[in-house]
Chimera marker file (.cmm) of the C-alpha trace (Angstrom):
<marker_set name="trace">
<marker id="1" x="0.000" y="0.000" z="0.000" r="1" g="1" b="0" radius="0.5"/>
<marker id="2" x="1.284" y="3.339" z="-1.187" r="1" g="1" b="0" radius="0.5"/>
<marker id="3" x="1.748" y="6.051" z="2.009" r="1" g="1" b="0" radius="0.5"/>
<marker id="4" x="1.547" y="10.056" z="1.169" r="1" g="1" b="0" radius="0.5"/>
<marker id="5" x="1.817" y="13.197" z="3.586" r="1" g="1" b="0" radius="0.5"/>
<marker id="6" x="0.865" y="16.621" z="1.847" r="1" g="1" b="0" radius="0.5"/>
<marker id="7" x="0.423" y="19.919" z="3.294" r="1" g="1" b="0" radius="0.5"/>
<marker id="8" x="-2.321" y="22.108" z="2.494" r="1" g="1" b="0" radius="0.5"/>
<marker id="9" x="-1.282" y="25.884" z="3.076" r="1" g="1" b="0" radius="0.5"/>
<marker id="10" x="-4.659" y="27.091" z="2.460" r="1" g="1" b="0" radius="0.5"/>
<marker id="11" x="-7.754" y="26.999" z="4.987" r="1" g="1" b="0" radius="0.5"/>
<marker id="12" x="-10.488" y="25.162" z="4.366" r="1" g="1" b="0" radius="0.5"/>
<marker id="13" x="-12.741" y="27.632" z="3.136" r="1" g="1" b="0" radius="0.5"/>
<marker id="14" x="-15.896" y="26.871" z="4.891" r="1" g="1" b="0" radius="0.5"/>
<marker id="15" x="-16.767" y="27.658" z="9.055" r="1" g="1" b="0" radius="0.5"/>
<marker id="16" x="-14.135" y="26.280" z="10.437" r="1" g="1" b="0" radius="0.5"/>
<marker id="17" x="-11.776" y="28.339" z="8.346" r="1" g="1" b="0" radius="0.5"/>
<marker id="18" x="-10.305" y="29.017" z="11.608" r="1" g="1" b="0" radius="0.5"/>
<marker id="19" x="-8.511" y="25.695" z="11.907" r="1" g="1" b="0" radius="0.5"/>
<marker id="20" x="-5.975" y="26.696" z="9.745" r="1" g="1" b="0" radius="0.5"/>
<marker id="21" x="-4.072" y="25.113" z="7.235" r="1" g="1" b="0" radius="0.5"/>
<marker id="22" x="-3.147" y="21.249" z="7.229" r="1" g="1" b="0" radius="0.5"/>
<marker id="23" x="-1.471" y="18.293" z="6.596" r="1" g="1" b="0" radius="0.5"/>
<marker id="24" x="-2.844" y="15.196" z="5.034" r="1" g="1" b="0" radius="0.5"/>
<marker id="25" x="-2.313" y="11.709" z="5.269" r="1" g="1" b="0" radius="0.5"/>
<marker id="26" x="-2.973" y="8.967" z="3.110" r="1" g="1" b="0" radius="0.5"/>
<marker id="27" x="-3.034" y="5.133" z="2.565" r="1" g="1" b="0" radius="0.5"/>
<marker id="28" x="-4.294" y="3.935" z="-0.380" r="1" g="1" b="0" radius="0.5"/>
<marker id="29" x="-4.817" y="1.233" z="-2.352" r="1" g="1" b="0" radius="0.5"/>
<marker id="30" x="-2.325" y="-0.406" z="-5.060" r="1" g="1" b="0" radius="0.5"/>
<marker id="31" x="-4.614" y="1.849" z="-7.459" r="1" g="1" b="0" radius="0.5"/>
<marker id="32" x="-3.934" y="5.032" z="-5.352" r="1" g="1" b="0" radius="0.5"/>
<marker id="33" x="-7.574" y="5.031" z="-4.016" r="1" g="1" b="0" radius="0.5"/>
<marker id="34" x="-7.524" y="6.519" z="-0.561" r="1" g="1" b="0" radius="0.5"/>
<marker id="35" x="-8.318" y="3.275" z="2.302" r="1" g="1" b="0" radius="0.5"/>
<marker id="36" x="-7.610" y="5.694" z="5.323" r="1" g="1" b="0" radius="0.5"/>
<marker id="37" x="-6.597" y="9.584" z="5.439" r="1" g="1" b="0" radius="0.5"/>
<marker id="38" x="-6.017" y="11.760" z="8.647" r="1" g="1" b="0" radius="0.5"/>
<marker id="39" x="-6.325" y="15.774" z="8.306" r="1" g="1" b="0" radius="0.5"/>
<marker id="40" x="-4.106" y="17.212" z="10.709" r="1" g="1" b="0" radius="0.5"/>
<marker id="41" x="-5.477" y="21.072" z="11.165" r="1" g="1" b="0" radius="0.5"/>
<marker id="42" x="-2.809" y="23.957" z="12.741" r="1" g="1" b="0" radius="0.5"/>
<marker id="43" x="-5.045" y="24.477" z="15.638" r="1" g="1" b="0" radius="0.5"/>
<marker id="44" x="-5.103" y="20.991" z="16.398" r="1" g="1" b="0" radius="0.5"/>
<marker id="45" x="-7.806" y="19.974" z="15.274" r="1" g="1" b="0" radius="0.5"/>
<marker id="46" x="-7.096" y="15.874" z="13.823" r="1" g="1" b="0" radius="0.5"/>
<marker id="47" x="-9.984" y="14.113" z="11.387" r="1" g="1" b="0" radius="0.5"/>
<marker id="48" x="-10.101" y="10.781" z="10.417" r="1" g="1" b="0" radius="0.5"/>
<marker id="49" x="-11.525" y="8.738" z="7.691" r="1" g="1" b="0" radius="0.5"/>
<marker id="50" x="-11.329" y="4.956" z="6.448" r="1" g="1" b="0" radius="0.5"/>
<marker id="51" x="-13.607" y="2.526" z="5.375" r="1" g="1" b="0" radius="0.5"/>
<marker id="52" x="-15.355" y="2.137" z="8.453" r="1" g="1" b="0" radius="0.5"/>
<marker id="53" x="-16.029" y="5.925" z="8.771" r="1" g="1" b="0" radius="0.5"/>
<marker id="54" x="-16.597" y="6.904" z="5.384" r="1" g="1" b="0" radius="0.5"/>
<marker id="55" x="-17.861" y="10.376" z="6.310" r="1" g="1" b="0" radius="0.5"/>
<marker id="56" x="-19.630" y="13.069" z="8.775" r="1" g="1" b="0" radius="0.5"/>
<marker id="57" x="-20.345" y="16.628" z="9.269" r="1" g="1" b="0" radius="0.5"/>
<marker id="58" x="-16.686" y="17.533" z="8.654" r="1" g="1" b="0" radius="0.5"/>
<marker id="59" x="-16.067" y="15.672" z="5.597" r="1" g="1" b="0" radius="0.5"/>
<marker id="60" x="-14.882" y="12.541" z="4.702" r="1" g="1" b="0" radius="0.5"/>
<marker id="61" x="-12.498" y="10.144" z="3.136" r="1" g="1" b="0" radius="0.5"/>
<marker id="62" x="-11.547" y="11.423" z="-0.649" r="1" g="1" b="0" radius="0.5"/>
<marker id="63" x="-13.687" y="9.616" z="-3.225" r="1" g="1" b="0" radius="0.5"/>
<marker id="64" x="-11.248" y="9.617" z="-5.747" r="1" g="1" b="0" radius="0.5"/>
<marker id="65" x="-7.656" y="7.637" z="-6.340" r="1" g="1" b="0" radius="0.5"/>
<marker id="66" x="-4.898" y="10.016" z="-6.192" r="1" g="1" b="0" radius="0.5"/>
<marker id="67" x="-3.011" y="11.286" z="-9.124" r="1" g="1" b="0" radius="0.5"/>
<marker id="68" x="0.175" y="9.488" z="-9.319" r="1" g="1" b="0" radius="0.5"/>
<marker id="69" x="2.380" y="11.987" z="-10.495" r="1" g="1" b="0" radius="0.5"/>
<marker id="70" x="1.170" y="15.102" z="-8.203" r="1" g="1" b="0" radius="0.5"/>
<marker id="71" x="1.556" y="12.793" z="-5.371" r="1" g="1" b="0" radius="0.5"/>
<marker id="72" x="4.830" y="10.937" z="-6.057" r="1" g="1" b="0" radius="0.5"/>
<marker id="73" x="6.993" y="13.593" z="-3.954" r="1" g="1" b="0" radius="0.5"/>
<marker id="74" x="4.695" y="13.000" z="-0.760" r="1" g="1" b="0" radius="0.5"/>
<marker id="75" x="5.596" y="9.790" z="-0.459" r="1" g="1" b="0" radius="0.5"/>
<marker id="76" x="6.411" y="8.793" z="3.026" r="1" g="1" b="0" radius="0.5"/>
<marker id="77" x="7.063" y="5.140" z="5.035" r="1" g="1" b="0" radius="0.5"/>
<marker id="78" x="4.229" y="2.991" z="6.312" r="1" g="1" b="0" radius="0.5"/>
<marker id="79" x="5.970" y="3.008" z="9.652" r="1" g="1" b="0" radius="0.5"/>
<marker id="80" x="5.557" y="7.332" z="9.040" r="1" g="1" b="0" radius="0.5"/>
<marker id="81" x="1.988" y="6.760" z="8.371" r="1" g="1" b="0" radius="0.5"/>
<marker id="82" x="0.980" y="4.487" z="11.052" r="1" g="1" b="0" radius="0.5"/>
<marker id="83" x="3.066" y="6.564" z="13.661" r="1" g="1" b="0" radius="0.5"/>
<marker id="84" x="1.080" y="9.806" z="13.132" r="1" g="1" b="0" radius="0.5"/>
<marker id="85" x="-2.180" y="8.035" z="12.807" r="1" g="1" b="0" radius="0.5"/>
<marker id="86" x="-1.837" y="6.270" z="16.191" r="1" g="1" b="0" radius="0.5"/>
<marker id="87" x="-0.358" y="9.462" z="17.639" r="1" g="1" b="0" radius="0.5"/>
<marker id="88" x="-3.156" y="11.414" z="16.848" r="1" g="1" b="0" radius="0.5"/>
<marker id="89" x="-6.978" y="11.681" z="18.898" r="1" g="1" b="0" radius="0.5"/>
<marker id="90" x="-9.343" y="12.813" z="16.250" r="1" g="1" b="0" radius="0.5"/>
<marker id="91" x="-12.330" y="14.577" z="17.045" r="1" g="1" b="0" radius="0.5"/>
<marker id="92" x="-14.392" y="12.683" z="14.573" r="1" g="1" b="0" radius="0.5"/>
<marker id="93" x="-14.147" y="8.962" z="16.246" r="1" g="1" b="0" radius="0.5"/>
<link id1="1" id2="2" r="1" g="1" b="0" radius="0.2"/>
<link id1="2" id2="3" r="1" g="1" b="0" radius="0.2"/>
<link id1="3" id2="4" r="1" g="1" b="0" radius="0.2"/>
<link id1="4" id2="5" r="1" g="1" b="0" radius="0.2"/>
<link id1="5" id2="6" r="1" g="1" b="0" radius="0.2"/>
<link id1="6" id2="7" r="1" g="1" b="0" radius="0.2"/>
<link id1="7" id2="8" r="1" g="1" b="0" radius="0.2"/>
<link id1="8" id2="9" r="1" g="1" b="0" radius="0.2"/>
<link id1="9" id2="10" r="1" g="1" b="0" radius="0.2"/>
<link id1="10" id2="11" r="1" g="1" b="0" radius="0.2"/>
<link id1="11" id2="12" r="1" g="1" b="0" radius="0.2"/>
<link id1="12" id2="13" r="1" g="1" b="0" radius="0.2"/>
<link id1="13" id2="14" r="1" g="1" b="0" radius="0.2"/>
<link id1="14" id2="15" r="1" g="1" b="0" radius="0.2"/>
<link id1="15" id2="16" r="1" g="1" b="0" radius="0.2"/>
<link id1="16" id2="17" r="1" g="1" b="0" radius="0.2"/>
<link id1="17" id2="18" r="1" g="1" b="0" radius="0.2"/>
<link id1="18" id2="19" r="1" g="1" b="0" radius="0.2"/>
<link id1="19" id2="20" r="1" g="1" b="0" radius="0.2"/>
<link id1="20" id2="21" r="1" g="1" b="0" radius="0.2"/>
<link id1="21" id2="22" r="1" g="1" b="0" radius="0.2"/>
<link id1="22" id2="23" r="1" g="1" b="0" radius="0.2"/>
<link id1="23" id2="24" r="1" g="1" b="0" radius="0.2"/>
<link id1="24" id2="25" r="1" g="1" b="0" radius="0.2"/>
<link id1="25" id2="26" r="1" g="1" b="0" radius="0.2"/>
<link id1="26" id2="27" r="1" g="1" b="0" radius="0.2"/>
<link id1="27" id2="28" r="1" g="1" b="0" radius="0.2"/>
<link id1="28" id2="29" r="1" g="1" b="0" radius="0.2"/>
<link id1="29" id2="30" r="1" g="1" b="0" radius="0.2"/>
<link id1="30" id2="31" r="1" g="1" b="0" radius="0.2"/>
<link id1="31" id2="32" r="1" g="1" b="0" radius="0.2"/>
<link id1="32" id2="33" r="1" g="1" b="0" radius="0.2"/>
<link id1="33" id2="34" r="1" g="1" b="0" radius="0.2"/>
<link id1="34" id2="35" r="1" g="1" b="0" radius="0.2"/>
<link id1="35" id2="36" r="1" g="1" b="0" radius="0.2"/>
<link id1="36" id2="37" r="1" g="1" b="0" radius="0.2"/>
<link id1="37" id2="38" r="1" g="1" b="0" radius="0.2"/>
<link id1="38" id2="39" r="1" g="1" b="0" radius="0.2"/>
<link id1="39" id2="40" r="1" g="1" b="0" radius="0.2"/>
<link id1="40" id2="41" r="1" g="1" b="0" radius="0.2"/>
<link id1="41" id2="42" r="1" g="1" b="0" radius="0.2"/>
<link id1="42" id2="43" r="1" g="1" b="0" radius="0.2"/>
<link id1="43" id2="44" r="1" g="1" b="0" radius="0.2"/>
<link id1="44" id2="45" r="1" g="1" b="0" radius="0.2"/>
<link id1="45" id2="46" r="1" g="1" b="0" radius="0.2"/>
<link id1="46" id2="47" r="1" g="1" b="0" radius="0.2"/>
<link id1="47" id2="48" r="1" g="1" b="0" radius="0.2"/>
<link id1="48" id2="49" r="1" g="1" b="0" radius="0.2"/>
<link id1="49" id2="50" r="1" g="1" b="0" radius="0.2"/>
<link id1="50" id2="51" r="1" g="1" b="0" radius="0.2"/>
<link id1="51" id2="52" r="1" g="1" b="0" radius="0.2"/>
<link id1="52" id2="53" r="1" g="1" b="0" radius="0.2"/>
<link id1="53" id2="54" r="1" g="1" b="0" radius="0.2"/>
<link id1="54" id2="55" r="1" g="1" b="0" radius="0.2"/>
<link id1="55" id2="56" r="1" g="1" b="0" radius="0.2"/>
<link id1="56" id2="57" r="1" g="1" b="0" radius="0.2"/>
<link id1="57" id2="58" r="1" g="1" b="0" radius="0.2"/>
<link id1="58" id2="59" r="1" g="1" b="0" radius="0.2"/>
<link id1="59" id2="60" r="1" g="1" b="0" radius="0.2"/>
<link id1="60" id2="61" r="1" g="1" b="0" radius="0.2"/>
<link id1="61" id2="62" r="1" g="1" b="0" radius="0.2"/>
<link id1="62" id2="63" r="1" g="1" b="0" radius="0.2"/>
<link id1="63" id2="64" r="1" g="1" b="0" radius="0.2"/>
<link id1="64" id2="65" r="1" g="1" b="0" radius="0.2"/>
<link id1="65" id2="66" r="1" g="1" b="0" radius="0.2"/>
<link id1="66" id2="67" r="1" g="1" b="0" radius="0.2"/>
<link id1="67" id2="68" r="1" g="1" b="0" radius="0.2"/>
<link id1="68" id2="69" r="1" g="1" b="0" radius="0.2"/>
<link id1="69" id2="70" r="1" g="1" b="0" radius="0.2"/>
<link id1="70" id2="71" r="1" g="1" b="0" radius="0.2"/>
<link id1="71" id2="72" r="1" g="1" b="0" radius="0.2"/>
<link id1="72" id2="73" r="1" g="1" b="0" radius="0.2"/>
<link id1="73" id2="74" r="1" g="1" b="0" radius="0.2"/>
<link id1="74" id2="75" r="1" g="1" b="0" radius="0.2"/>
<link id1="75" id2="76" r="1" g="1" b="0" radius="0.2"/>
<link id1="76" id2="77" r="1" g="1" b="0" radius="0.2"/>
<link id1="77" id2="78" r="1" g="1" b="0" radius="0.2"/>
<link id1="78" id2="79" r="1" g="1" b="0" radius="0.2"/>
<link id1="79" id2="80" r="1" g="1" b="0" radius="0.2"/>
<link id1="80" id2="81" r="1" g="1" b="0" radius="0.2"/>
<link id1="81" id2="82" r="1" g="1" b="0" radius="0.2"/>
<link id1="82" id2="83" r="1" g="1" b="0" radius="0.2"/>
<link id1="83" id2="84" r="1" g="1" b="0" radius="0.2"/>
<link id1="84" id2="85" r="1" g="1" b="0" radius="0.2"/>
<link id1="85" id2="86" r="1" g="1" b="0" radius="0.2"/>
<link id1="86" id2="87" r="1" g="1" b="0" radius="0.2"/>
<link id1="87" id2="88" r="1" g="1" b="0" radius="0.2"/>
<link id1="88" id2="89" r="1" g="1" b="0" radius="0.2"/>
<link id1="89" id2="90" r="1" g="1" b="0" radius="0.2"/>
<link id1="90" id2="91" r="1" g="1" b="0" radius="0.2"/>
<link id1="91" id2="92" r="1" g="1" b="0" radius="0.2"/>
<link id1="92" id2="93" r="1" g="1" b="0" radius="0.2"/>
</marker_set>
């Protein structure tokens, strides 16, 4: 399974613009479809998403595979991935 951090430096642009900007996590599939992705807001805040939780009032996990190329340089370790995930208390779960 493919592993990707990206940072957002843009807000989300809806009310709770406030949280910031963010960094993104994903695993996905062989195809690059997204199985489980954590937002990780500047205030704090921490969503989470996977195939259990598909969605809520926040938002939800991506419903698209990832485009290979734009996210080729976020690559990061499984071991990366499942450190932040388990490191993080999200206020969605």
């Amino acid at each position: 399974m493919p592993y990707f951090k990206r940072t957002w430096d843009e807000p989300r642009g809806d009310v709770h613009n406030d949280w910031g900007t963010s960094v993104w996590y994903f695993e996905t599939a062989a195809d690059l479809w997204p199985t489980r992705q954590m937002e990780v807001y500047a205030n704090g805040t921490v969503l989470q998403y996977d195939t259990a939780h598909l969605n809520d009032e926040y938002g939800g996990l991506s419903e698209a595979a990832l485009e290979a190329e734009d996210f080729a340089p976020f690559a990061i370790t499984q071991t990366e991935f499942e450190s932040a995930w388990n490191s993080h208390a999200p206020i969605n779960r």
